[in-house]
N, CA, C and O atoms as a Tripos MOL2 file, in Angstrom:
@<TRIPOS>MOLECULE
protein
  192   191    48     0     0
PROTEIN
NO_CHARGES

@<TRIPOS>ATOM
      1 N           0.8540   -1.2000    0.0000 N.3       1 UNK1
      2 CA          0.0000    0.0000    0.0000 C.3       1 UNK1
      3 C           0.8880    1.2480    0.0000 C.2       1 UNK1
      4 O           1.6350    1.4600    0.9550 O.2       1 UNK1
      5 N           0.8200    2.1510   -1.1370 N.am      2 UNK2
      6 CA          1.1990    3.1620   -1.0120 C.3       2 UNK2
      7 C           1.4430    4.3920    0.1810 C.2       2 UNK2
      8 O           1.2360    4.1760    1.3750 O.2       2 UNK2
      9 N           1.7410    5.2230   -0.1580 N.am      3 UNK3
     10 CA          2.0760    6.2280    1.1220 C.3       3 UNK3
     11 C           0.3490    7.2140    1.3160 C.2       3 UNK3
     12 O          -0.2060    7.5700    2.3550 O.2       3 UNK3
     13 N          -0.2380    7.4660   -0.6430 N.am      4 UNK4
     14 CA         -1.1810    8.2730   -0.1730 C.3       4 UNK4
     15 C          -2.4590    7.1720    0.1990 C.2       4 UNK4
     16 O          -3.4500    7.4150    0.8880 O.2       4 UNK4
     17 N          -2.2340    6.3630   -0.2320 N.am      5 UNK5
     18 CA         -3.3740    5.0210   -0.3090 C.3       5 UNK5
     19 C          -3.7600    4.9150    1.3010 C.2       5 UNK5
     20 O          -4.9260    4.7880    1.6770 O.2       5 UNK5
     21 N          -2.5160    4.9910    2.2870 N.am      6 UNK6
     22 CA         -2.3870    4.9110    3.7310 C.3       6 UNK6
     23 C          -3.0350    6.3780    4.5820 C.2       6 UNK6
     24 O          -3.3800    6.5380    5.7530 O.2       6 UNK6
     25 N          -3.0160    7.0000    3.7920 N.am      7 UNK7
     26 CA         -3.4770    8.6370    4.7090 C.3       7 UNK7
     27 C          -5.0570    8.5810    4.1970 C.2       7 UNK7
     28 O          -6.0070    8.7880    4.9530 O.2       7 UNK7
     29 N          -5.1610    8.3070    2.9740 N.am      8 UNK8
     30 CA         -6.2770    7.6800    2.5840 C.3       8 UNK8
     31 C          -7.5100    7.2320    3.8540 C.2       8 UNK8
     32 O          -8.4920    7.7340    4.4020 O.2       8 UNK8
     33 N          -6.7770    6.0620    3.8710 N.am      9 UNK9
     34 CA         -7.6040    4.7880    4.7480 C.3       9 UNK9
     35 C          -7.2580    5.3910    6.2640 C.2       9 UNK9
     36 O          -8.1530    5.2190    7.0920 O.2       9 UNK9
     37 N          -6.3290    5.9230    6.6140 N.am     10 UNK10
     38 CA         -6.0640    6.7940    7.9010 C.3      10 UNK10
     39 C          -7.1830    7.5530    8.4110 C.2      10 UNK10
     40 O          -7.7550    7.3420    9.4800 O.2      10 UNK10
     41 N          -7.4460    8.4320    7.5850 N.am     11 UNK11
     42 CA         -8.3280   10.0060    7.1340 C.3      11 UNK11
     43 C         -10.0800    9.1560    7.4670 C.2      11 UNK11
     44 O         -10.9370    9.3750    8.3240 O.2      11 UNK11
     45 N         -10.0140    8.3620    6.5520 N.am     12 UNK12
     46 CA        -11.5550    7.3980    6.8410 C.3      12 UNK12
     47 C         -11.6910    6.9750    7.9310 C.2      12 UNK12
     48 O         -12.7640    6.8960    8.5290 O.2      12 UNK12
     49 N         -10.6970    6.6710    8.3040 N.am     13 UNK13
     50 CA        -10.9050    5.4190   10.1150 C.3      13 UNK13
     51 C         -11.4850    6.6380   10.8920 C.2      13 UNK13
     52 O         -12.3680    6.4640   11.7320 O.2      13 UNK13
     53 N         -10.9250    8.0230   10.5730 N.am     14 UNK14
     54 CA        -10.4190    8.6780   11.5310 C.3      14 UNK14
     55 C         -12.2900    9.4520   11.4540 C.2      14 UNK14
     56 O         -13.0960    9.5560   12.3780 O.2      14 UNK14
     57 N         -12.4080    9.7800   10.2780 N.am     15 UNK15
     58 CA        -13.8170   10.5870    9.9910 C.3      15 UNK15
     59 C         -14.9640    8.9960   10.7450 C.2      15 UNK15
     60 O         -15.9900    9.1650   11.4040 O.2      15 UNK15
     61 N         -14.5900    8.1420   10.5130 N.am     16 UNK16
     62 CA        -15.5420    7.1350   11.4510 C.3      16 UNK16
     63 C         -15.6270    7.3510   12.5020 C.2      16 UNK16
     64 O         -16.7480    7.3560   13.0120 O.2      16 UNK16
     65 N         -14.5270    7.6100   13.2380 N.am     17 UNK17
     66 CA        -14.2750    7.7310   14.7980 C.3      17 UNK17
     67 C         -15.1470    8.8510   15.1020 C.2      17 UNK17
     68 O         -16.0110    8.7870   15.9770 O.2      17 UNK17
     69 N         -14.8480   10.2510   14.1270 N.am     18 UNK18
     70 CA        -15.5950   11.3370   14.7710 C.3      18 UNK18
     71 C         -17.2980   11.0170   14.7610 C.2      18 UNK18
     72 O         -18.0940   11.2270   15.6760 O.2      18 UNK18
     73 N         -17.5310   10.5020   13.5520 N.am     19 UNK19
     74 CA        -19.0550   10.9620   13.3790 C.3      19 UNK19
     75 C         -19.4690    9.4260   13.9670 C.2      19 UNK19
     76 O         -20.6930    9.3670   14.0850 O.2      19 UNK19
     77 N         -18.8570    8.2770   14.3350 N.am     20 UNK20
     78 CA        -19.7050    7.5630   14.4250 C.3      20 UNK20
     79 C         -20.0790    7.2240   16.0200 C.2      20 UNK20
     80 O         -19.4290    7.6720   16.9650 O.2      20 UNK20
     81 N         -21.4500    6.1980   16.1690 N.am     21 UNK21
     82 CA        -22.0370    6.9810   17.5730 C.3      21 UNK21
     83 C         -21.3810    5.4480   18.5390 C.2      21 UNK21
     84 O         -21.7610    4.3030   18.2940 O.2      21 UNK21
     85 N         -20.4150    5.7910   19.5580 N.am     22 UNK22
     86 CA        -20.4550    5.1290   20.4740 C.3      22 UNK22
     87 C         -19.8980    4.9980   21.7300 C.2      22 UNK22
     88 O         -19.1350    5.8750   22.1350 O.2      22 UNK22
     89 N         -20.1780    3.9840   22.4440 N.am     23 UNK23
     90 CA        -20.8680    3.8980   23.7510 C.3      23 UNK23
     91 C         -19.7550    4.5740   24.4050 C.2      23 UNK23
     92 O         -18.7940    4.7370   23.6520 O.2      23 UNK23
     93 N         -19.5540    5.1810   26.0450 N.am     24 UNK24
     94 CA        -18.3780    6.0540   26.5350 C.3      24 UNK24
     95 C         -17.5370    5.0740   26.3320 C.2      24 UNK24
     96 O         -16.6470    5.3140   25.5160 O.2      24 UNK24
     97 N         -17.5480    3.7960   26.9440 N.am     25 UNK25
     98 CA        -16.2020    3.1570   27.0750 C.3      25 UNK25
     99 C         -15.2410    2.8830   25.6990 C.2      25 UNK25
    100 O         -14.0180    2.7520   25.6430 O.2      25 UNK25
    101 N         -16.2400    2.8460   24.6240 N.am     26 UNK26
    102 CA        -15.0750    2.7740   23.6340 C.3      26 UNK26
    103 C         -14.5320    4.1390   23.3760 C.2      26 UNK26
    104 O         -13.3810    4.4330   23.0530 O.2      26 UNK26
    105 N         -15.2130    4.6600   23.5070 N.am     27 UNK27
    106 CA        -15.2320    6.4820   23.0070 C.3      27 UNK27
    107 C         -13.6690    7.1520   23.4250 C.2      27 UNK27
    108 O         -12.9760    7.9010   22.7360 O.2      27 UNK27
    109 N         -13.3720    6.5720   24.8740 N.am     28 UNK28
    110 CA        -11.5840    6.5060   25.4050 C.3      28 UNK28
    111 C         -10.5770    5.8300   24.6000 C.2      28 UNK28
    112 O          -9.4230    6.1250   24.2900 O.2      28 UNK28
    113 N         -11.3830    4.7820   24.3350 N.am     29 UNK29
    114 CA        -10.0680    4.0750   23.3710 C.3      29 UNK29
    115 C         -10.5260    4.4810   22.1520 C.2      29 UNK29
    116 O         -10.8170    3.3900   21.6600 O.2      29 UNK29
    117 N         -10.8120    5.3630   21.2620 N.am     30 UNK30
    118 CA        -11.1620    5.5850   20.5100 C.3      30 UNK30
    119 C         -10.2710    7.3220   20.2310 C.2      30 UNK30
    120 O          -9.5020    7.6990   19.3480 O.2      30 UNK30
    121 N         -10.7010    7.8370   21.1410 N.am     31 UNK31
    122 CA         -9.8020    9.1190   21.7270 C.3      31 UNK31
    123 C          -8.1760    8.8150   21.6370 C.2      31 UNK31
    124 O          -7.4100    9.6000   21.0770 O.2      31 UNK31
    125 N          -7.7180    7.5050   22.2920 N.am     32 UNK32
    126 CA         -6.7520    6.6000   21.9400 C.3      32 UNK32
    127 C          -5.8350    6.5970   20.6730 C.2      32 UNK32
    128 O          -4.6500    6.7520   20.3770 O.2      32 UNK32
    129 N          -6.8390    6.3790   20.1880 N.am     33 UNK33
    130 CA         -6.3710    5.6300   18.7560 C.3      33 UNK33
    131 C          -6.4260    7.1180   17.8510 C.2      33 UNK33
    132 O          -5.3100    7.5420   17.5500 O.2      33 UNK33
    133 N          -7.3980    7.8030   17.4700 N.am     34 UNK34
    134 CA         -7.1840    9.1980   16.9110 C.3      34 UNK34
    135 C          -5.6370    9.9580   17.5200 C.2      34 UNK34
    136 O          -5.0620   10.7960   16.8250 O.2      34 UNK34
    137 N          -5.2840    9.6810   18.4090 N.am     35 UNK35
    138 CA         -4.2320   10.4090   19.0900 C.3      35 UNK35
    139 C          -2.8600    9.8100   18.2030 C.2      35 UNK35
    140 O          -1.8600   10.4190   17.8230 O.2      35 UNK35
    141 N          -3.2370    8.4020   18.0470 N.am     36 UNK36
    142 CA         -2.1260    7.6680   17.4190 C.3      36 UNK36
    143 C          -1.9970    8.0150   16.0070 C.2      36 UNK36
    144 O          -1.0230    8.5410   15.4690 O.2      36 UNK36
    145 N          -3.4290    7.5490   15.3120 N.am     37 UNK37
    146 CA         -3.4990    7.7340   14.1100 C.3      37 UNK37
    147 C          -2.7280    9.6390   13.5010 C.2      37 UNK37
    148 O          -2.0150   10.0530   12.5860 O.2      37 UNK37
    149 N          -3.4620   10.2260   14.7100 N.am     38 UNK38
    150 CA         -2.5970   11.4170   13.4950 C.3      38 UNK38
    151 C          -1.1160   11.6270   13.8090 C.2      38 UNK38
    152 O          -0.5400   12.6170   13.3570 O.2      38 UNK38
    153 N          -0.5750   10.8620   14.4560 N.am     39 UNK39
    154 CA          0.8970   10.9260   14.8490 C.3      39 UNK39
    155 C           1.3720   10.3030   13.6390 C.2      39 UNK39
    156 O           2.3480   10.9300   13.2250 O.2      39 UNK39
    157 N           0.9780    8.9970   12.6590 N.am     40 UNK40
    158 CA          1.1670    8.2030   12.0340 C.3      40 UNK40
    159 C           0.7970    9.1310   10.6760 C.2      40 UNK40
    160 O           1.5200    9.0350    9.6840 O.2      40 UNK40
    161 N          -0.0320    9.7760   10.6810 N.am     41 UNK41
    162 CA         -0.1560   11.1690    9.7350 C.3      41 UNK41
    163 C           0.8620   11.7670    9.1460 C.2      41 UNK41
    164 O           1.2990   11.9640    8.0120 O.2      41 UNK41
    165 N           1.3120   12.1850   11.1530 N.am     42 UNK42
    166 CA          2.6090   13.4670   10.5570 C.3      42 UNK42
    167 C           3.7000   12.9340    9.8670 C.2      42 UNK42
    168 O           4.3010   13.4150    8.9060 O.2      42 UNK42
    169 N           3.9710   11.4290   10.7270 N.am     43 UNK43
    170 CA          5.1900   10.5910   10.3760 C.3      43 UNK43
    171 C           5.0210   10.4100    8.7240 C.2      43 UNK43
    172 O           6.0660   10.5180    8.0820 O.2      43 UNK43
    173 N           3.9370   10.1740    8.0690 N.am     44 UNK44
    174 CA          4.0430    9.9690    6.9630 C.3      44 UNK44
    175 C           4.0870   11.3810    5.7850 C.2      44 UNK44
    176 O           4.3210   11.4080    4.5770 O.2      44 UNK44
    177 N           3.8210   12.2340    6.5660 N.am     45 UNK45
    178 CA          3.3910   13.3940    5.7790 C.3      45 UNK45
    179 C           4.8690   14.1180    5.7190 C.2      45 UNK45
    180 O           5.0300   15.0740    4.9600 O.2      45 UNK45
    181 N           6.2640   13.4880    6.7900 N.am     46 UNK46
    182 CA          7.0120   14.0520    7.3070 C.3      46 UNK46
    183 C           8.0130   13.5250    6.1100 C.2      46 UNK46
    184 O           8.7370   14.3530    5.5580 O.2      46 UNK46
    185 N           8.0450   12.3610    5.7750 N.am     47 UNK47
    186 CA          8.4140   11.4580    5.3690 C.3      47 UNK47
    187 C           8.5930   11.5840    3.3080 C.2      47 UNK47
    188 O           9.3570   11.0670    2.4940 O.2      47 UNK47
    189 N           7.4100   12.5650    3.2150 N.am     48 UNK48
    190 CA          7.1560   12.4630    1.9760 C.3      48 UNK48
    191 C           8.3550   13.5160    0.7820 C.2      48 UNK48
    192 O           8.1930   13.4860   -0.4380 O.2      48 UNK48
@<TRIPOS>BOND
     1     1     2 1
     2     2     3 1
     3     3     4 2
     4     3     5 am
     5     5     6 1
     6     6     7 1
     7     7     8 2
     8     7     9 am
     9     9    10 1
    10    10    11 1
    11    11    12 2
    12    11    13 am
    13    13    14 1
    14    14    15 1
    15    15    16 2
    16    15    17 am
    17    17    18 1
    18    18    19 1
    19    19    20 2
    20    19    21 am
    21    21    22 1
    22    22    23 1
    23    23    24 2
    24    23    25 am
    25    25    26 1
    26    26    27 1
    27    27    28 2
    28    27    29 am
    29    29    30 1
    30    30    31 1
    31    31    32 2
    32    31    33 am
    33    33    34 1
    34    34    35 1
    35    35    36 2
    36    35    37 am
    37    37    38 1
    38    38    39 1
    39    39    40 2
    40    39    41 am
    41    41    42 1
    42    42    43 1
    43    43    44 2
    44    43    45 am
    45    45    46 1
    46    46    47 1
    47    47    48 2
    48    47    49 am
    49    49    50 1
    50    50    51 1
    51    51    52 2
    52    51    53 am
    53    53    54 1
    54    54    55 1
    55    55    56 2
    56    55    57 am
    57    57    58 1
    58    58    59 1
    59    59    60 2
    60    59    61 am
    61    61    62 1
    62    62    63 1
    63    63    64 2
    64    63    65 am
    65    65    66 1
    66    66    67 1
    67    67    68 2
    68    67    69 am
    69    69    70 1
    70    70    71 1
    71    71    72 2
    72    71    73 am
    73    73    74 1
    74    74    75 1
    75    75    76 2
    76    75    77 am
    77    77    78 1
    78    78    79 1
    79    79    80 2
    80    79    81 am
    81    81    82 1
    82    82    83 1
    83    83    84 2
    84    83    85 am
    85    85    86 1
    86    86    87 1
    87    87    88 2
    88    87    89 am
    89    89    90 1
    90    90    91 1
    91    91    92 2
    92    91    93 am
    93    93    94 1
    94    94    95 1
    95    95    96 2
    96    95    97 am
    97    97    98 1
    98    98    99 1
    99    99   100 2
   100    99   101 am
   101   101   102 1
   102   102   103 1
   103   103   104 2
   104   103   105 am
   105   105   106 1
   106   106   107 1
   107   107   108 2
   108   107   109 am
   109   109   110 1
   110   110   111 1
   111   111   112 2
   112   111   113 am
   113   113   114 1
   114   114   115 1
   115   115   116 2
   116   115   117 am
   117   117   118 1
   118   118   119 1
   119   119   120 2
   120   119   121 am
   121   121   122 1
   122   122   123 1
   123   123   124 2
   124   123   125 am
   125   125   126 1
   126   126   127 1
   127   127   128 2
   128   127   129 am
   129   129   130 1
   130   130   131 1
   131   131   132 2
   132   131   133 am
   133   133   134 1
   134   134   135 1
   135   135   136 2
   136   135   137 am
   137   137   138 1
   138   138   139 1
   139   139   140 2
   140   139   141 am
   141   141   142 1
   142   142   143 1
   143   143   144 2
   144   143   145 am
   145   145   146 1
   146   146   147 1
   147   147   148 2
   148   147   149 am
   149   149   150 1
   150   150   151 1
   151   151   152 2
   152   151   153 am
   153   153   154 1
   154   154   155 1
   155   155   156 2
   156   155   157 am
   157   157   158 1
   158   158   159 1
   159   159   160 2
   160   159   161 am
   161   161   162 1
   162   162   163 1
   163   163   164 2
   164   163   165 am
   165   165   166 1
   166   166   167 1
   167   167   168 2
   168   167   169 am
   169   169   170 1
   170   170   171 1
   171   171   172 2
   172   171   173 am
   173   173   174 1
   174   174   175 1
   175   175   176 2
   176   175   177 am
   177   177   178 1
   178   178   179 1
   179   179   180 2
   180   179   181 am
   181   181   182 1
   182   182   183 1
   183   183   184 2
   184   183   185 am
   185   185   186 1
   186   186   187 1
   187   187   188 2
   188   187   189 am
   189   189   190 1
   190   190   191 1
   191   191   192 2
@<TRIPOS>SUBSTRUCTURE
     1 UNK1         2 RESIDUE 1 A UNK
     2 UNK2         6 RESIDUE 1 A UNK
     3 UNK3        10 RESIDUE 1 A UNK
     4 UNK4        14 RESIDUE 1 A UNK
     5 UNK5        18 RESIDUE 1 A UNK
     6 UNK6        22 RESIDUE 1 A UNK
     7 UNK7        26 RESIDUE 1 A UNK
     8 UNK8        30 RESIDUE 1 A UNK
     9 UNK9        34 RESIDUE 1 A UNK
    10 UNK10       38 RESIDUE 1 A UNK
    11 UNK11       42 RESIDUE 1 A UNK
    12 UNK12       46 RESIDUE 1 A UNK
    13 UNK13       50 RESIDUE 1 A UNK
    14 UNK14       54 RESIDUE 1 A UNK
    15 UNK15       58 RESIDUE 1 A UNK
    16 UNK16       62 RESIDUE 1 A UNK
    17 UNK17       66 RESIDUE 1 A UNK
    18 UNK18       70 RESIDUE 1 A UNK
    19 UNK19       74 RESIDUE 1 A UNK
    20 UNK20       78 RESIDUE 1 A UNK
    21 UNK21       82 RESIDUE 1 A UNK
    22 UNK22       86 RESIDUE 1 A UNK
    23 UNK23       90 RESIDUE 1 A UNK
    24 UNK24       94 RESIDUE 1 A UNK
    25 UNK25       98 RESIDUE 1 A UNK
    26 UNK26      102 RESIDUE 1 A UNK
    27 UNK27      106 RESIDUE 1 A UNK
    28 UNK28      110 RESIDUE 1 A UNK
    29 UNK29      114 RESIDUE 1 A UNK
    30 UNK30      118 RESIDUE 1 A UNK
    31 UNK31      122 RESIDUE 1 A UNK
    32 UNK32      126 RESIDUE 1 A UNK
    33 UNK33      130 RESIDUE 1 A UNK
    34 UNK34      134 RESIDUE 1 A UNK
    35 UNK35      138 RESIDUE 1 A UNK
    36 UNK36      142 RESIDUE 1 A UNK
    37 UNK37      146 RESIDUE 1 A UNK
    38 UNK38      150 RESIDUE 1 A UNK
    39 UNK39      154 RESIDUE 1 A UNK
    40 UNK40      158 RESIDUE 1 A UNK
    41 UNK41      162 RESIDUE 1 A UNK
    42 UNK42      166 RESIDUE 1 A UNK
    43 UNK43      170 RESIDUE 1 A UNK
    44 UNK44      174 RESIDUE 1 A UNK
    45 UNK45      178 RESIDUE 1 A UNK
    46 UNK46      182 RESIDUE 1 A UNK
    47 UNK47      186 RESIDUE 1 A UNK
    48 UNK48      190 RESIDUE 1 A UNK
């Protein structure tokens, strides 16, 4: 998988996370994972 193919599928996970509806406890690990994902952003955006 390419570099933009990956910010791509990044960008989607990430627009899921915001708009989609759920319960508190995942909502932390979810908060989680957005924190990661755009770190994995910069790294790639850093990279290019």
């Amino acid at each position: 998988m390419n570099r933009d193919n990956k910010l791509i599928s990044l960008a989607k996970l990430n627009r899921k996370i915001i708009y989609g509806n759920y319960n508190k406890k995942s909502l932390t690990f979810l908060k989680v994972l957005r924190v990661i994902l755009k770190k994995q952003i910069k790294q790639l955006e850093v990279k290019q």
